[in-house]
C-alpha positions as CSV (number, residue, x, y, z in Angstrom):
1,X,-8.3,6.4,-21.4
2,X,-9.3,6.6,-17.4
3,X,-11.4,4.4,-15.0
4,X,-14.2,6.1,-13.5
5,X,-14.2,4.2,-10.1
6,X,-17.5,3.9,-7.1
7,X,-16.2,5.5,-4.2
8,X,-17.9,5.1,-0.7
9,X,-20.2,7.8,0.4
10,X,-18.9,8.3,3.6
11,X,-16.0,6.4,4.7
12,X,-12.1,7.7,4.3
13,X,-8.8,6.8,4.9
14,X,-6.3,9.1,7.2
15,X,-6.1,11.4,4.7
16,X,-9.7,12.3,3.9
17,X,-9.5,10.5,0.7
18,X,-12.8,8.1,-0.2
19,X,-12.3,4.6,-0.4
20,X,-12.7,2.4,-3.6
21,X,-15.7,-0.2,-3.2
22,X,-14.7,-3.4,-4.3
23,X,-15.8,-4.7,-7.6
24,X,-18.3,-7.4,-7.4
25,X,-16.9,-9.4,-10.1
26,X,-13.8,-10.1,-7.8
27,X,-15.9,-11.7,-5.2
28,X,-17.4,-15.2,-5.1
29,X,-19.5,-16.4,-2.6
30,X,-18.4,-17.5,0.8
31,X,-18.8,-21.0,1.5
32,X,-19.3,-20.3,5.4
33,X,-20.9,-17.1,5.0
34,X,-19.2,-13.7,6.8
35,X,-15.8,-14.1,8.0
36,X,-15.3,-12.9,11.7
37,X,-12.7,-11.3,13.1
38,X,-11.0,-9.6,15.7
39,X,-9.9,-5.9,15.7
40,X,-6.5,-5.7,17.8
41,X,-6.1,-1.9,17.6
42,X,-9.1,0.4,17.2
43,X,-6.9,3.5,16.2
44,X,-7.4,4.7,12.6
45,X,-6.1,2.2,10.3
46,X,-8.0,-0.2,12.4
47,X,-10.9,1.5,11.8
48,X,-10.9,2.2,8.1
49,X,-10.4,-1.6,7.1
50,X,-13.3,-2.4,10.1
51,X,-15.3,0.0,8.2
52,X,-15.3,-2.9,5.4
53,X,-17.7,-4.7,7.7
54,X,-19.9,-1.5,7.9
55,X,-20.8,-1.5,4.2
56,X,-20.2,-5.3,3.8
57,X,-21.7,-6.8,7.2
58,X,-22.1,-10.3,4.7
59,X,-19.0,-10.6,3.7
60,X,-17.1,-9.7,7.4
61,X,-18.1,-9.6,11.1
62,X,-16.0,-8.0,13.8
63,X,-16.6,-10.1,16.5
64,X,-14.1,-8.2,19.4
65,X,-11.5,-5.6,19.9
66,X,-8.8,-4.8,21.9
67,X,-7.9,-1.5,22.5
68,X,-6.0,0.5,25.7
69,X,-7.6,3.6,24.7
70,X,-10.9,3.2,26.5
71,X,-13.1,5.8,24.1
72,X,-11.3,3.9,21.0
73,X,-12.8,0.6,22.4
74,X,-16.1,2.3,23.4
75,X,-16.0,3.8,19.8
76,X,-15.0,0.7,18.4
77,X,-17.5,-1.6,20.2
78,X,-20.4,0.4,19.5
79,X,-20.2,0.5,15.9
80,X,-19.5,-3.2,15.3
81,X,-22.1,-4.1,18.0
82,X,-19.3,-6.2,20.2
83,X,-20.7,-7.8,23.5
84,X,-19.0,-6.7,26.4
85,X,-16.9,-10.1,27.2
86,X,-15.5,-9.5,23.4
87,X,-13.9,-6.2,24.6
88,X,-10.3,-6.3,25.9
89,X,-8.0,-3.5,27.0
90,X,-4.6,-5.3,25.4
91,X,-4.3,-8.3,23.0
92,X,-3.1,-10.7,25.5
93,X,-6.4,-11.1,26.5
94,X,-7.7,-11.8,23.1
95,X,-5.5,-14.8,23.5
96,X,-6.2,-16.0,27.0
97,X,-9.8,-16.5,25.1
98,X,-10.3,-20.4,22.7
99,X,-10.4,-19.2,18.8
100,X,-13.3,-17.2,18.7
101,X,-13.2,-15.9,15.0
102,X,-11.6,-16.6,11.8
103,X,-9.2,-14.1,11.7
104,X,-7.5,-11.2,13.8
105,X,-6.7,-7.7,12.0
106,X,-3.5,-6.1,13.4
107,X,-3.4,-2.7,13.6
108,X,-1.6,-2.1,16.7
109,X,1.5,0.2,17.1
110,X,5.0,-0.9,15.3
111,X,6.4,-2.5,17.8
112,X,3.6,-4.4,18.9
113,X,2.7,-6.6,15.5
114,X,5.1,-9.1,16.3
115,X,3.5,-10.7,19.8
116,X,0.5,-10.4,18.5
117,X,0.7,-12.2,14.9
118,X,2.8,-15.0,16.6
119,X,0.2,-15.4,19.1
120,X,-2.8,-15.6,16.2
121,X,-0.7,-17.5,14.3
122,X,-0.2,-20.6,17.2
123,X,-4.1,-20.9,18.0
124,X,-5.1,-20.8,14.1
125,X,-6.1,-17.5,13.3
126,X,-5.8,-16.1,10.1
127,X,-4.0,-12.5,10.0
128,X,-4.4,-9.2,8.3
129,X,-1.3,-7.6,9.6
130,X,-0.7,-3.7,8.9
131,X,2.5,-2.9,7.5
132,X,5.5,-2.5,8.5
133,X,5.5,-6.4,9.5
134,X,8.0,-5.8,12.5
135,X,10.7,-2.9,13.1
136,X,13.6,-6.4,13.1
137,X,14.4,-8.7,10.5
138,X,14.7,-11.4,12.6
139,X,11.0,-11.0,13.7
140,X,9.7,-10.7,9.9
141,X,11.4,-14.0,9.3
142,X,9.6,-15.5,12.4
143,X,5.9,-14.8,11.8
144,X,7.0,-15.6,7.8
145,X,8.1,-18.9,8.8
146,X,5.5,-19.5,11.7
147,X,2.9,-18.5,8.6
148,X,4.0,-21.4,5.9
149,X,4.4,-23.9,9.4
150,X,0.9,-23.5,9.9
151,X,-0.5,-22.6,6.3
152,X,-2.1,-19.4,8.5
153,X,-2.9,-17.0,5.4
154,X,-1.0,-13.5,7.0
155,X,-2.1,-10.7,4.3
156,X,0.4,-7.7,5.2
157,X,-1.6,-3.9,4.1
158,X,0.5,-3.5,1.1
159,X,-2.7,-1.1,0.1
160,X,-0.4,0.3,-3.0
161,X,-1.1,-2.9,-4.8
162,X,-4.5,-2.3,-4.8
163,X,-4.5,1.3,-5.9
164,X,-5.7,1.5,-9.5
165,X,-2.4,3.9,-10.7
166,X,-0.4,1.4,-9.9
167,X,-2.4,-1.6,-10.6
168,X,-2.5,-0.4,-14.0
169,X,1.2,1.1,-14.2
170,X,2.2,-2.9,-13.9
171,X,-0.1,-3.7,-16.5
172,X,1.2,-1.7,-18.9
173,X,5.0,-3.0,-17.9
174,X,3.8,-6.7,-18.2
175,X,2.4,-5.8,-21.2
176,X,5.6,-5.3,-23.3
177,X,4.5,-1.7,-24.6
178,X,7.2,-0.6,-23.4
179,X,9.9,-2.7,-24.7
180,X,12.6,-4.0,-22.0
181,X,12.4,-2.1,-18.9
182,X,15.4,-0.3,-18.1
183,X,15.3,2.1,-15.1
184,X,13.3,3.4,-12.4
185,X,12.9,6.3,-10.8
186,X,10.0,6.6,-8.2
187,X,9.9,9.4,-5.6
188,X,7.9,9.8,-2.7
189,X,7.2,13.4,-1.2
190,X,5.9,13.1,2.2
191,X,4.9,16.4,2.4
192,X,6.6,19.2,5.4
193,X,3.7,19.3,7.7
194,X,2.8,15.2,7.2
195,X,6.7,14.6,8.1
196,X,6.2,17.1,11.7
197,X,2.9,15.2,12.5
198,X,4.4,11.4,11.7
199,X,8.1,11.5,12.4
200,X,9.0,14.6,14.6
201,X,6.4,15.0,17.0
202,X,4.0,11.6,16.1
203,X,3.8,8.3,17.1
204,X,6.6,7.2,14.9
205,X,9.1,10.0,15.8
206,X,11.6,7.6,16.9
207,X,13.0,4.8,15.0
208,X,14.2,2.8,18.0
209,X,10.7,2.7,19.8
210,X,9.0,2.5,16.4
211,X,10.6,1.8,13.1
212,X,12.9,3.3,10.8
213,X,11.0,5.4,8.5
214,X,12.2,3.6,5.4
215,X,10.0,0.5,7.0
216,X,7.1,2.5,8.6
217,X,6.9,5.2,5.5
218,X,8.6,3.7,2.3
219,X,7.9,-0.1,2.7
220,X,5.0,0.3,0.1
221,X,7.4,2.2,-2.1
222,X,9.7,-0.7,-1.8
223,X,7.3,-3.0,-2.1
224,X,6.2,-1.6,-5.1
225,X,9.3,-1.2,-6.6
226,X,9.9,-4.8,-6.4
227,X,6.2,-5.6,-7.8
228,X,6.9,-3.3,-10.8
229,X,10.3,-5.1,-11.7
230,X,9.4,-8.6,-11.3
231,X,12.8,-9.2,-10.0
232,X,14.5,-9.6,-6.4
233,X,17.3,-7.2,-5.5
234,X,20.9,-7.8,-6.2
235,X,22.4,-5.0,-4.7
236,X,21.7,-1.8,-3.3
237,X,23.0,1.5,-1.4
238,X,21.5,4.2,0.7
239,X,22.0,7.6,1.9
240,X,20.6,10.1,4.5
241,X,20.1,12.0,7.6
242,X,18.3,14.3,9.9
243,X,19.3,17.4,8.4
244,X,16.6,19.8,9.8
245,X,14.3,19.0,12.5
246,X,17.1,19.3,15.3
247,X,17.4,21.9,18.6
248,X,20.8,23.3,16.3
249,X,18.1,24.9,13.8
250,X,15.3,26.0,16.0
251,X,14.8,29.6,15.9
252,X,15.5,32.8,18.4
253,X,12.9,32.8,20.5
254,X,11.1,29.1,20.2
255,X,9.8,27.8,23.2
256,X,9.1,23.7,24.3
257,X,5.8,24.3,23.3
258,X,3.7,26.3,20.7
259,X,1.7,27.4,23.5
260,X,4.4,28.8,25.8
261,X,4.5,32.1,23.7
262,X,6.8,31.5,21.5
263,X,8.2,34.7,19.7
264,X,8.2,32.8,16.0
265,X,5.1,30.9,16.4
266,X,3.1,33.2,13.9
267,X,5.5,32.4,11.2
268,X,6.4,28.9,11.9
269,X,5.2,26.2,9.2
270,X,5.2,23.6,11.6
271,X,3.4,25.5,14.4
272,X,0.7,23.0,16.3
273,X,-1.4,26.1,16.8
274,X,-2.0,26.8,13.2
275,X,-2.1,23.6,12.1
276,X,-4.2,21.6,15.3
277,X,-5.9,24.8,16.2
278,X,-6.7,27.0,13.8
279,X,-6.7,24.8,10.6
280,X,-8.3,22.1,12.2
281,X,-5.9,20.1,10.2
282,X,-4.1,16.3,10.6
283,X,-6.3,15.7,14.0
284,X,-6.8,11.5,12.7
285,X,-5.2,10.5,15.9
286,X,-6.9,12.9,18.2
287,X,-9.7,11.4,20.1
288,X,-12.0,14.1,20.0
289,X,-15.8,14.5,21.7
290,X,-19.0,13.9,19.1
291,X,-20.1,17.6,20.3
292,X,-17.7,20.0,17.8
293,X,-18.2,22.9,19.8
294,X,-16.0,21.0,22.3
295,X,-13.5,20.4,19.8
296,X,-11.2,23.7,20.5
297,X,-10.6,23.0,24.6
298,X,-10.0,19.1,23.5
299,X,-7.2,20.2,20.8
300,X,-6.0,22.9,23.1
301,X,-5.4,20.1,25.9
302,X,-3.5,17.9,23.5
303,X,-1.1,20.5,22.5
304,X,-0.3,21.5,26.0
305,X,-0.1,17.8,27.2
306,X,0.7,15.5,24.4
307,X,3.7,15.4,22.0
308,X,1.1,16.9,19.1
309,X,2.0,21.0,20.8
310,X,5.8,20.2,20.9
311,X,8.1,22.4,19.0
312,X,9.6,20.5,16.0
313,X,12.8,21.6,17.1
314,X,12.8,20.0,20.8
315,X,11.6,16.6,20.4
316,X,13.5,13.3,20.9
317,X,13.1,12.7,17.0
318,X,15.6,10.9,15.4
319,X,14.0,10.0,11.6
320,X,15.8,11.1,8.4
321,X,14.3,13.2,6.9
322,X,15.6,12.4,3.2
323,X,16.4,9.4,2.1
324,X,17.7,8.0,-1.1
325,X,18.1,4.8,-2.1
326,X,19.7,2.8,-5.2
327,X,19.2,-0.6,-6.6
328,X,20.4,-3.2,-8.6
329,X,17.7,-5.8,-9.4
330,X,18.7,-9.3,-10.8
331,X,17.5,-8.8,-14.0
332,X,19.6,-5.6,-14.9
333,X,17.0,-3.1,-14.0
334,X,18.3,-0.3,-11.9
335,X,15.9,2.1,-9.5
336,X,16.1,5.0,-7.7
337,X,14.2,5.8,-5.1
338,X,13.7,9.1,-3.0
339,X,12.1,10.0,0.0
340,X,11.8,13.6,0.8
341,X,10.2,15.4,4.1
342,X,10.3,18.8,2.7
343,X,7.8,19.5,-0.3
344,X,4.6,21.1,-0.4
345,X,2.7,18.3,-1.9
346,X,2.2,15.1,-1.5
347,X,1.3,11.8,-3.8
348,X,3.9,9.5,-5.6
349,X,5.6,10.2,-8.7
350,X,6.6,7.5,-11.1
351,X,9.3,7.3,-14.0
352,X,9.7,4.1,-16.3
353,X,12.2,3.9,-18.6
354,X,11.7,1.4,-21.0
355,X,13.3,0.4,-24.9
356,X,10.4,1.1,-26.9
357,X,8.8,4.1,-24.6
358,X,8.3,5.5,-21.2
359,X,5.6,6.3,-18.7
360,X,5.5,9.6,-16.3
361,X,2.8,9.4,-13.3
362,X,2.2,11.0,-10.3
363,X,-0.5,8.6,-9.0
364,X,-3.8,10.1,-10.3
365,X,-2.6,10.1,-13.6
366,X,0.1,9.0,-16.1
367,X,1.5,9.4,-19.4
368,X,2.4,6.7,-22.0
369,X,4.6,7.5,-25.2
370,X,5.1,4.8,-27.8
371,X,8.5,5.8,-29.3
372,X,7.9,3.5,-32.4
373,X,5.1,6.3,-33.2
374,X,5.4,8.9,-31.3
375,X,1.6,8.5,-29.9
376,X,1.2,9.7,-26.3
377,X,-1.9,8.1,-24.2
378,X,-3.0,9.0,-20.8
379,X,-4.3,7.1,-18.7
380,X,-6.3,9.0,-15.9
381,X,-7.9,8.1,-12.7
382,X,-10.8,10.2,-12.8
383,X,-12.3,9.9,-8.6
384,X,-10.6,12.0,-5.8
385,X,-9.7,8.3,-4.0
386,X,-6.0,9.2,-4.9
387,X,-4.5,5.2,-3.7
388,X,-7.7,4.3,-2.2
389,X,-7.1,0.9,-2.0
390,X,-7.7,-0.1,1.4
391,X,-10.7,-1.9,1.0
392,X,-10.1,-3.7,-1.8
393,X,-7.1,-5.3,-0.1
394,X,-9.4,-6.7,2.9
395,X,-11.7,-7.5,0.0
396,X,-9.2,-9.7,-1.0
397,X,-8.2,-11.1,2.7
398,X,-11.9,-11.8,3.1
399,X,-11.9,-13.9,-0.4
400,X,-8.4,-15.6,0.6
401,X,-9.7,-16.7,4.2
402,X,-13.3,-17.9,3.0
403,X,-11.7,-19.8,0.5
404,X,-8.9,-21.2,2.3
405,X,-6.8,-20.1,-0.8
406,X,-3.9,-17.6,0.1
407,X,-3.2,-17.1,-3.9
408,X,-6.2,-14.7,-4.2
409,X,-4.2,-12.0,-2.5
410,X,-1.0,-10.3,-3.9
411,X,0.4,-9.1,-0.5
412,X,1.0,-12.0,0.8
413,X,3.4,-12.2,4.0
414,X,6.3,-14.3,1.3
415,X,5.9,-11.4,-1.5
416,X,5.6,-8.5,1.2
417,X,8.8,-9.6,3.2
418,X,11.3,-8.9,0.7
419,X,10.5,-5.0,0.6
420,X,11.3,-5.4,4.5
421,X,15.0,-6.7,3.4
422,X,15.8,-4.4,1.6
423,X,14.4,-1.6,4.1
424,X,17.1,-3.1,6.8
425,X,19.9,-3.7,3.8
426,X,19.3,0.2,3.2
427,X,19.4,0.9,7.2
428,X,22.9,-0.9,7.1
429,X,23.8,0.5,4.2
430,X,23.1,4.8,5.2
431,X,24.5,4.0,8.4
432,X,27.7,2.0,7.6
433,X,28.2,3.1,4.4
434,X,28.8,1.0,1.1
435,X,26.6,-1.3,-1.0
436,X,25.4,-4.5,-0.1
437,X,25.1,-7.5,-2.3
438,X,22.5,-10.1,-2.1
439,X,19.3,-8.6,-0.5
């Protein structure tokens, strides 16, 4: 079996990977017509779920930005046709505005959701918040609380719900084809050169300023862990470090930056020449000109100004870079969970262990055998979208808000806080050591 899915023609998520469209079936009529909003963050997640409005401009209208980064904003304002008093350089002055839209999309940097969303939350906007929620508990408690106070719907980007391989891996669990579930395994490979662009020299390179990496990388995995099961946490432990992306490990002859001449720079797998400069590879959060014959001086300036043409081995990076993780949930299934920086692939891989039969995925594709009779059926997503999901999550957020009804969307800020909880139990737990109980 497999599901043939309608990708967009032109519209991607960071990773060059098309996005699913939206089934029609899901989607009933808005009572008040296109749902406005306002885009707080025009980097790239804030741009592939304002893309939605692009291809949908019935359903949803992005009605102002804010934005720092002044050819973001331009960008930004000049494909959604915002007026010039919608366009704000922070999202303070989104707020010093009355409600002008139904609902703000936050796709700001870690560490700034939190201001925001309590902000939206006070003057009665509805929120799509990117994930993580906040890098502090107490903060993800706050807007939760703040949410059900003023019956704001706060949809948090959870986009792994909404990818078909796992949409249908939960299916076939709910179903009972596989007996009582048992165990877990689900393993996330980030992928070498994805971990030096995110969490050594990238904008989430530091937990302190940022978020841990089990919040800002595995909260989906956690999240969707705790979807799968059907169960809350009882007790978990975690363990893990920076074992390789240190100044004790860089090699003879490195240099602060690629372009300083450094005598191992040919060689190097993470060298921000080969990958920025001559692959032309992971450049989603370089602003570059329209004119791509001007692309190789723009590139060349970011790797001799910006973190981007840093040697992995010299930056103030402090993320693990392997991470494992073990659960307890209350209804007796146990999980493990791994996250590992160094693979040459990327792309989720599933194990369920169940009474009556198993299932083996790797998120395009998995395998279901029945051990009553032996009969093995694969289930196959046959589209390059890989998760894809993106849209049909603000699909859903459009639906909820236009219908004033917050049970039309499964990442719900009460379902997606509890993957935060356990991120900070497992935080406590690798750096303190033992298990904790209750999560």
């Amino acid at each position: 079996m497999g599901a043939v899915l309608p990708l967009s023609a032109w519209a991607k998520n960071e990773f060059g990977e098309s996005l699913i469209i939206p089934s029609e079936i899901h989607k009933r009529r808005l009572p008040k017509g296109a749902i406005t909003a306002i885009t707080c963050g025009a980097g790239n997640r804030g741009n592939v779920y304002g893309n939605y409005a692009v291809q949908f401009p019935e359903e949803l209208d992005i009605v102002g930005v804010a934005e720092p980064i002044a050819i973001r904003n331009e960008r930004y304002a000049e494909k959604h046709s915002i007026p010039k008093k919608n366009r704000f350089m922070t999202w303070e002055q989104v707020f010093a505005r009355p409600k002008f839209a139904d609902a703000i999309i936050i796709t700001t940097p870690d560490d700034l959701h939190y201001g925001p969303c309590m902000k939206a939350l006070e003057m009665g906007y509805h929120v799509l918040l990117e994930k993580p929620i906040s890098p502090s508990e107490k903060e993800c408690r706050d807007i939760l609380n703040l949410a059900e106070k003023t019956g704001r719907i706060v949809a948090v980007c959870h986009v792994l719900r909404y990818a078909p391989y796992f949409e249908k891996l939960r299916e076939i669990i709910q179903s009972g084809a596989l007996g009582k579930v048992v165990s877990v395994q689900h393993f996330e490979p980030i992928q070498h050169v994805h971990m030096s662009h995110s969490f050594v020299r990238g904008n989430w390179h530091n937990s302190v300023a940022t978020a841990p990496i089990i919040l800002a990388k595995s909260c989906h995995d956690l999240d969707m862990l705790r979807w799968l099961v059907g169960s809350p946490v009882k007790s978990l432990n975690a363990y893990g470090d920076l074992s390789w992306f240190t100044s004790e490990n860089a090699p003879a002859g490195s240099t602060p930056r690629c372009v300083d001449g450094c005598a191992v720079e040919a060689n190097c797998p993470y060298s921000a020449l080969k990958i920025y400069h001559r692959e032309r590879t992971w450049l989603h959060h370089f602003d570059l000109p329209e004119d791509k014959e001007m692309h190789g001086d723009a590139i060349m300036n970011y790797l001799r100004e910006s973190n981007y043409g840093r040697c992995v081995y010299h930056m103030e990076n402090d993320q693990p870079d392997h991470y494992t993780m073990n659960m307890l949930f209350e209804n007796g299934v146990t999980a493990a969970f791994n996250m590992e920086a160094f693979t040459s692939y990327h792309g989720r891989r599933t194990r369920v262990m169940g009474s009556m039969g198993d299932v083996v995925g790797d998120m395009t594709h998995f395998t279901h055998t029945d051990f009553r009779t032996g009969e093995k059926t694969v289930w196959e997503q046959k589209t390059d979208g890989h998760g894809g999901g993106d849209w049909k999550l603000v699909s859903d957020f459009i639906q909820a808000v236009g219908h004033e009804d917050a049970s039309l969307l499964t990442s719900t800020i009460g379902a997606s806080i509890e993957s935060h909880l356990m991120g900070f139990a497992a935080e406590k737990s690798r750096k303190e050591g033992g298990a904790l109980m209750g999560v």
